[in-house]
N, C-alpha and C positions, 0 to 999 in steps of 0.2 A: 504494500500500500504506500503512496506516493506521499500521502498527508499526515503521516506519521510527527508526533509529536517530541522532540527533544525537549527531555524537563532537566531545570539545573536545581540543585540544591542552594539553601542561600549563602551556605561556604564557596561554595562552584563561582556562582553569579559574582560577589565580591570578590574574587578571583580576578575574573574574567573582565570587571570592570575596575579594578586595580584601587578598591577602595575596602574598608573595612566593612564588617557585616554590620556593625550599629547603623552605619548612612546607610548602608543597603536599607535595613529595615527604616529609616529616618523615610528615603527614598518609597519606599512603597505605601509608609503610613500617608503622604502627601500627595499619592496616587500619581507622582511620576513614574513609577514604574506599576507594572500588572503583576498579581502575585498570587498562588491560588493556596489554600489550606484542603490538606487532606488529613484529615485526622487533627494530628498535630505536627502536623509538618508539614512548611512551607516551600513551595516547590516556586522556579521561574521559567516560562516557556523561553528557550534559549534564542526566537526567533525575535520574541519582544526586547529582551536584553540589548541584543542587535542592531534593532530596530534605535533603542534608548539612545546605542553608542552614538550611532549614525544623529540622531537629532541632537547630539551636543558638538558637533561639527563645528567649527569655528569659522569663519566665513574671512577670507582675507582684506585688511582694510578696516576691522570691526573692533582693534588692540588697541589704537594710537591714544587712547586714553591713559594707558597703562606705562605709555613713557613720556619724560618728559620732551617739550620743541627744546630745539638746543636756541639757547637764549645768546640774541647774537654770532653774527657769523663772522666777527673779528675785521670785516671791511668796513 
């Protein structure tokens, strides 16, 4: 079956998105990410994760805030 499901665990997922599992679950309480509960344990479809990375994309042009104009250009 083609539509088969990869589930991540939420050690997997913070992993995979290179942050600790408190923000992961920070992250789902806020409903940026999709998370499902089975039982007592929370799984992440690995395709939504993915999906997450891709929407935190940084768009080039979108930093220049983050440094400063050089002040003066000495002519």
């Amino acid at each position: 079956m083609s539509d088969d499901i990869t589930w991540l665990s939420t050690a997997a997922a913070a992993e995979r998105l290179g942050i600790t599992p408190r923000t992961l679950y920070r992250f789902i309480d806020e409903g940026q990410l999709a998370a499902y509960k089975f039982g007592r344990v929370i799984r992440l479809k690995q395709d939504d994760v993915d999906a997450y990375i891709e929407s935190c994309r940084v768009e080039p042009g979108s930093m220049s805030h983050l440094y400063p104009e050089t002040a003066g250009s000495g002519e």
